[in-house]
VOVEX-595694 format. One record per residue: residue in three letters; x, y, z of N, C-alpha, C in turn. Coordinates in steps of 0.05 Angstrom, whole numbers, plus 5000, padded with zeros to 4 digits. Layout:
N
ALAXYZXYZXYZ ...
***
This chain:
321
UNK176380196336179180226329180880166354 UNK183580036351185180006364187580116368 UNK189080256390191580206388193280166400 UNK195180086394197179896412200480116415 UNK200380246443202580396440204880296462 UNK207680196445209780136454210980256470 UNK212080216501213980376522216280366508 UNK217880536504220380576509223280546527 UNK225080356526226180296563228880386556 UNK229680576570231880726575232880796601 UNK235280676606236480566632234580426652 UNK234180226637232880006660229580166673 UNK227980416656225080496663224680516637 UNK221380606644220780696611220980996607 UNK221281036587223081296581221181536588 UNK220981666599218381896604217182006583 UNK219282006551218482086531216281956516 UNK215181686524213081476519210681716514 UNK210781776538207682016541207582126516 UNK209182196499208482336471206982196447 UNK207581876455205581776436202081656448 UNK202681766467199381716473198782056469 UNK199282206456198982446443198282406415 UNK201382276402200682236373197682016379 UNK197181776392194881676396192781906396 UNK192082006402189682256404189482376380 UNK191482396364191382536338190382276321 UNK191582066314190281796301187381766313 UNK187281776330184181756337181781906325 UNK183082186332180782416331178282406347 UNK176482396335174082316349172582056350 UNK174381886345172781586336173581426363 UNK172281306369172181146399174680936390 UNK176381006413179080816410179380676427 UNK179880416429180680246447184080316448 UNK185180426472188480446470190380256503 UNK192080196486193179976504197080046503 UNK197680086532200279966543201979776540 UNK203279686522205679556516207479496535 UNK208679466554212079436559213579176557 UNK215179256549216679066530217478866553 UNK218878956585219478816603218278806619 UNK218378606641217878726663219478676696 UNK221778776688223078816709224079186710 UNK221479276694223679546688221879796712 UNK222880006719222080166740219880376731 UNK217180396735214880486717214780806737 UNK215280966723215581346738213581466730 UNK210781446705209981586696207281496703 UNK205281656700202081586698201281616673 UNK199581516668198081536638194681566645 UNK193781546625190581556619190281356637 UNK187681356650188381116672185980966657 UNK184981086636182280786607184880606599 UNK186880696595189280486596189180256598 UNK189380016577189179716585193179656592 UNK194279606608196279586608196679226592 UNK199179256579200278916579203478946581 UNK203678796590206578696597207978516594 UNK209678426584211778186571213278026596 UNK212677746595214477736618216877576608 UNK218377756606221477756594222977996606 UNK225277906619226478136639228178256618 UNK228878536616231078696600233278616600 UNK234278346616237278196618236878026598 UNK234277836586234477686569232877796544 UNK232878026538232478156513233078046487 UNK231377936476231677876445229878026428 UNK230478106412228578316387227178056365 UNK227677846363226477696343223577546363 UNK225177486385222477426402220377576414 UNK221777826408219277996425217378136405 UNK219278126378217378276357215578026353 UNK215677826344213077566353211077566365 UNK212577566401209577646415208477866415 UNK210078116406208078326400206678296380 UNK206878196358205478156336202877996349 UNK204177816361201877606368199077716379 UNK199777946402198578076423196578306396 UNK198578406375196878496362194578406347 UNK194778126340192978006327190377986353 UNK191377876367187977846387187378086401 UNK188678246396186678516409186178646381 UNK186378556359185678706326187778976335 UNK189579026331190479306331191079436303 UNK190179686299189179806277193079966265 UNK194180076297196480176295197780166322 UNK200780016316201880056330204580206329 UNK205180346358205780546353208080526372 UNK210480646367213780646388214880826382 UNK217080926399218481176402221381096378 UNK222181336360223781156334226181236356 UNK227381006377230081006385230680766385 UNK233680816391235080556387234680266407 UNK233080326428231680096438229479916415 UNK227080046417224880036399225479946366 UNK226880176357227880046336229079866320 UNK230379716346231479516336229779336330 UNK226579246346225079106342222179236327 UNK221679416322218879486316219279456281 UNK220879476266219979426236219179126240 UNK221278936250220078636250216778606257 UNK215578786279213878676272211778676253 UNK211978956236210178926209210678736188 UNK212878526194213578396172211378016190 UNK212178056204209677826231206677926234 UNK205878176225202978286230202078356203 UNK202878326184202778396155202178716152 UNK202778826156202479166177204279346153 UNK204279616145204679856132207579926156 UNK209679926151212079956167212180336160 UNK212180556179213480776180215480896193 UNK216680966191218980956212219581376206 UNK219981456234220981706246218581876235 UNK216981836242214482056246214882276255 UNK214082446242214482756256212182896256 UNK210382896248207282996250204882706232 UNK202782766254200182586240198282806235 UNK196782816215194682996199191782836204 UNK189882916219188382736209185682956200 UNK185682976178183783106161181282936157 UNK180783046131178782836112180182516120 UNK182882496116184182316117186482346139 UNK187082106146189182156167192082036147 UNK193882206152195982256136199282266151 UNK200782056153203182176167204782176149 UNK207082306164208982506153212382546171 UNK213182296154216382306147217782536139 UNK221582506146223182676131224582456117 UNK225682556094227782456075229382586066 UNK231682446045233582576043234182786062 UNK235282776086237282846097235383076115 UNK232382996114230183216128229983436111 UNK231583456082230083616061228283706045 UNK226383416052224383366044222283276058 UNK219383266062217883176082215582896051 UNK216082716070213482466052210582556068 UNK208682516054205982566067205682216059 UNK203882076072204081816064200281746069 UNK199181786061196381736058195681346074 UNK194081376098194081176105190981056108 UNK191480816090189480616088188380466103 UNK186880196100185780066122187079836127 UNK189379826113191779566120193679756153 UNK193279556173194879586204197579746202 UNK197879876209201180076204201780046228 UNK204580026224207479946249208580266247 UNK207980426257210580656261212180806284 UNK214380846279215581026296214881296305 UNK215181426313214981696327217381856334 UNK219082056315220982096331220582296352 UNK222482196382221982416402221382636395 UNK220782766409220383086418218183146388 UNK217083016377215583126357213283186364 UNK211283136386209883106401208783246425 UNK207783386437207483436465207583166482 UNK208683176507207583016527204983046531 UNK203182786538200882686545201082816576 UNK199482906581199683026610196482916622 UNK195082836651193782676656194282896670 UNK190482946680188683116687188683026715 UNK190583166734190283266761187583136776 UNK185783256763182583246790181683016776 UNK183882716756181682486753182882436782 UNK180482296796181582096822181981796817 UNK181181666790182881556782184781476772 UNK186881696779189781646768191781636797 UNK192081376798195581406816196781216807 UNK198281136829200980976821200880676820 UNK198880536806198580336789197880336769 UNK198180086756196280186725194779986731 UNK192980056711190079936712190479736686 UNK188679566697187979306676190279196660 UNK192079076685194378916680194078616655 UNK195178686645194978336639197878216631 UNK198577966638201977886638202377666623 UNK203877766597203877496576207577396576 UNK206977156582208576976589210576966557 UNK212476966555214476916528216176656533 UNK216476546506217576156517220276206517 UNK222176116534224576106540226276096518 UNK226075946495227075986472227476236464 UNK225776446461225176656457227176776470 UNK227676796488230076926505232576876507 UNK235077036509237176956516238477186526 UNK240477166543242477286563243677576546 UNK242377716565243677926543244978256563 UNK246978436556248078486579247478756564 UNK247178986573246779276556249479446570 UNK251179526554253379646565253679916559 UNK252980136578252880476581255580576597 UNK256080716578258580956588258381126607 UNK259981096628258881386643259181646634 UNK256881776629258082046625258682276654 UNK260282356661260382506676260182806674 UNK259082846634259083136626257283236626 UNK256183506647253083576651254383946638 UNK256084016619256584236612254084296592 UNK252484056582249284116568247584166586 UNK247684056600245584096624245684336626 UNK248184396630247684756658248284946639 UNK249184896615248885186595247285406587 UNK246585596580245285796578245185746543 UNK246985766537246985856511249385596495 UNK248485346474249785276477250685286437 UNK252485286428253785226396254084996384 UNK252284896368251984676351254384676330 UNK254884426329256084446298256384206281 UNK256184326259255583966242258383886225 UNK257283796205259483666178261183896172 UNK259384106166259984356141262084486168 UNK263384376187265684516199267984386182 UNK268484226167270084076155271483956168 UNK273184006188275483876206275583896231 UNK277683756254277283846276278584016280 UNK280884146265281384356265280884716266 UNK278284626252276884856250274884846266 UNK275284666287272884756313274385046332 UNK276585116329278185296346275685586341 UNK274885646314272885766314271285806326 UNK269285486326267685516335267885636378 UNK270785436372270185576412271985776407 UNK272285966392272686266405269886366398 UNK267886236383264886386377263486396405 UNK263486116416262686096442263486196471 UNK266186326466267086506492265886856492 UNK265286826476263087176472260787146486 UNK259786836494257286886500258186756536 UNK256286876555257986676587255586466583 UNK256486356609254786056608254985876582 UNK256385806569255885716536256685446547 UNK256385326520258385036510257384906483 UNK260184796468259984726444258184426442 UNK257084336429256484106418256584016388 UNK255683796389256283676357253883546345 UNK253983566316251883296305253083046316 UNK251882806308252582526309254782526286 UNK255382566262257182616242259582626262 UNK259682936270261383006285262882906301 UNK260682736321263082626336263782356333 UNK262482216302263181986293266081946284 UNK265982306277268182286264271382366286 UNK270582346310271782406327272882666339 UNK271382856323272483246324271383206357 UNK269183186366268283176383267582886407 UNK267082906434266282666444263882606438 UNK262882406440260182356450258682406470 UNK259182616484258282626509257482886500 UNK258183016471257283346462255283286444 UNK255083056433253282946409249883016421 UNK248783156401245583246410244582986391 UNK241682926402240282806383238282596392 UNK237482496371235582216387238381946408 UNK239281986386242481766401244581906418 UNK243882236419245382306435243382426467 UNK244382726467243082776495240482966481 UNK238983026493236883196494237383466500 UNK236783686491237783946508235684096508 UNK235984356530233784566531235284816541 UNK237484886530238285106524236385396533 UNK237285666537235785816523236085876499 UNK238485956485239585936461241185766454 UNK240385646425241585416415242585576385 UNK244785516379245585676357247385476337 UNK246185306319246485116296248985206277 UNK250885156277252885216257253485026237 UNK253385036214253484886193252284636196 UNK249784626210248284386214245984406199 UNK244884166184243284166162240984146177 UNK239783986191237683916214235783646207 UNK237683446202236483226207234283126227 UNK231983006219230382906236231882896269 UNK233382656262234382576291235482806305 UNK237082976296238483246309236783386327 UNK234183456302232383636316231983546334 UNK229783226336228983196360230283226386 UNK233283276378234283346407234483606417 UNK233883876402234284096404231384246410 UNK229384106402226784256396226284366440 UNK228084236463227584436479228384626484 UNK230284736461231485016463229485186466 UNK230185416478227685696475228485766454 UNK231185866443230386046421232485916398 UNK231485866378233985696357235285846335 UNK237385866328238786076313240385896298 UNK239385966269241685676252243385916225 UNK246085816229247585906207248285776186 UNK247685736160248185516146248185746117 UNK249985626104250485796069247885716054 UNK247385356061243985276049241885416052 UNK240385586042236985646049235985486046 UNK236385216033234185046039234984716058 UNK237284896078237684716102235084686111 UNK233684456119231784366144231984516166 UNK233784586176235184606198232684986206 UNK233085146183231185326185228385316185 UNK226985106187224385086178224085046208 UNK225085036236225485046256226485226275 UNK228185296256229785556272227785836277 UNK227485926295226186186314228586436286 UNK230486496280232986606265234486536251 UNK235086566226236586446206238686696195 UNK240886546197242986716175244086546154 UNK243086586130244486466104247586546093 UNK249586346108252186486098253886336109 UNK255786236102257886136101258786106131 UNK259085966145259886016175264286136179 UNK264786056156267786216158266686526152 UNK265186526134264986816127263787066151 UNK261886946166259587046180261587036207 UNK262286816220262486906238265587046249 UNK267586956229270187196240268487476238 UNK266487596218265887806219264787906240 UNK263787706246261087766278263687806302 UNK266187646311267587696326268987936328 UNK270187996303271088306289268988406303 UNK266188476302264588656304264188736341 UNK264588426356263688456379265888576395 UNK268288576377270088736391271288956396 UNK269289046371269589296377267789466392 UNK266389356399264089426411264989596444 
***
């Protein structure tokens, strides 16, 4: 068996979060002797991580300035046909994604997209969310090649065993496949500065989704958040699409990552993408009127109740205290 696992490139390196699918790789495997292989899409990009050093690395030589998704899902396809790859495998973000369904449609390949657990039983079995992460697909997988995603944080990092002495700072068994100039064209990636690290250094930070209705009624939410020190508010992607909030508060796969000690979900349902940005909280606390929000099948604490209702009461309460 083969597999072929895609880097991830986020600001010009590969994303450190890569390491989680040579994890989900270990689970697809199980105990069956796997041939597993290194992807990067570029190679002008800055490599920070070590991996398994049985690692076959391959590399594209197409720099991240002339990035095309129709030419690169090709030669990946291509690359998958002569090494037989059984599954290939990428992180579901907005790099990757733009190119990894193309290639199951060039590899004739089973397309999955946002993986959140692999089962491998009697059968090895992954496992999507739908409708809105309300629902989980179990998807029974056959002996036709599957293309899927992985979303972040679903995964442990792959962590590489200290006392091998063969692991440092090369990779092993390079190989460099040339892409035809056609294939390429000029392409410029344009990032915002953020200068907001109030996620970063929070203790305790206040989620909030749709079910705030307006941006008016975020005044709530930050008098909820001045009870607690160290805090700060954030938003779903909804949220700050809809402009209540910046983007620079937006949690998620498209937004920032967080690791909180307390993370406390307000009217947030818990979309796939959401979670994966929250799952480094220590302790998760979701308020939602839904019991059968997603959002609790996660949560460490749940309160079922209306967030107008619940929390003027909770502020009433702390003040009298």
């Amino acid at each position: 068996m083969c597999i072929l696992i895609i880097a991830d490139i986020k600001n010009n390196q590969i994303n450190p979060a890569t390491a989680e699918l040579f994890t989900a790789a270990n689970t697809i495997a199980k105990d069956i002797i796997t041939t597993v292989y290194l992807l990067i899409p570029c190679n002008d990009v800055k490599i920070t991580s070590n991996y398994r050093p049985d690692v076959k690395t391959i590399v594209i030589g197409m720099s991240i300035y002339n990035y095309n998704a129709q030419g690169l899902s090709k030669a990946i396809a291509s690359i998958a046909h002569d090494i037989k790859a059984h599954y290939i495998i990428g992180l579901h973000t907005p790099f990757t994604i733009d190119f990894l369904p193309s290639i199951s449609i060039e590899y004739n390949a089973h397309c999955i997209t946002q993986v959140h657990t692999i089962q491998h039983d009697e059968h090895l079995t992954f496992v999507r969310g739908s409708c809105s992460g309300k629902l989980d697909q179990y998807i029974d997988i056959d002996n036709k090649p599957v293309v899927a995603s992985i979303a972040p944080g679903s995964f442990d990092e792959y962590v590489a065993d200290d006392t091998d002495n063969s692991i440092n700072d090369t990779i092993n068994e390079v190989t460099q496949i040339t892409i035809a100039a056609a294939e390429k064209q000029l392409c410029t990636f344009i990032t915002k500065e953020n200068k907001d690290s109030s996620l970063d250094e929070a203790d305790i930070i206040i989620g909030v989704g749709k079910g705030i209705g307006s941006k008016d009624n975020l005044t709530l939410i930050y008098n909820f958040a001045k009870i607690f020190p160290h805090s700060a508010v954030a938003g779903s992607r909804i949220v700050c699409d809809y402009g209540w909030l910046p983007y620079s508060k937006q949690v998620g796969i498209t937004g920032k990552s967080i690791a909180p000690r307390v993370y406390i979900a307000c009217a947030i349902s818990g979309s796939s993408q959401h979670i994966a940005g929250i799952k480094g909280a220590k302790t998760i606390i979701a308020i939602n009127k839904d019991n059968d929000a997603p959002i609790f099948n996660i949560s460490h604490y749940g309160v079922v109740e209306d967030i107008f209702t619940f929390i003027p009461q909770f502020l009433e309460y702390v003040k009298r205290l």
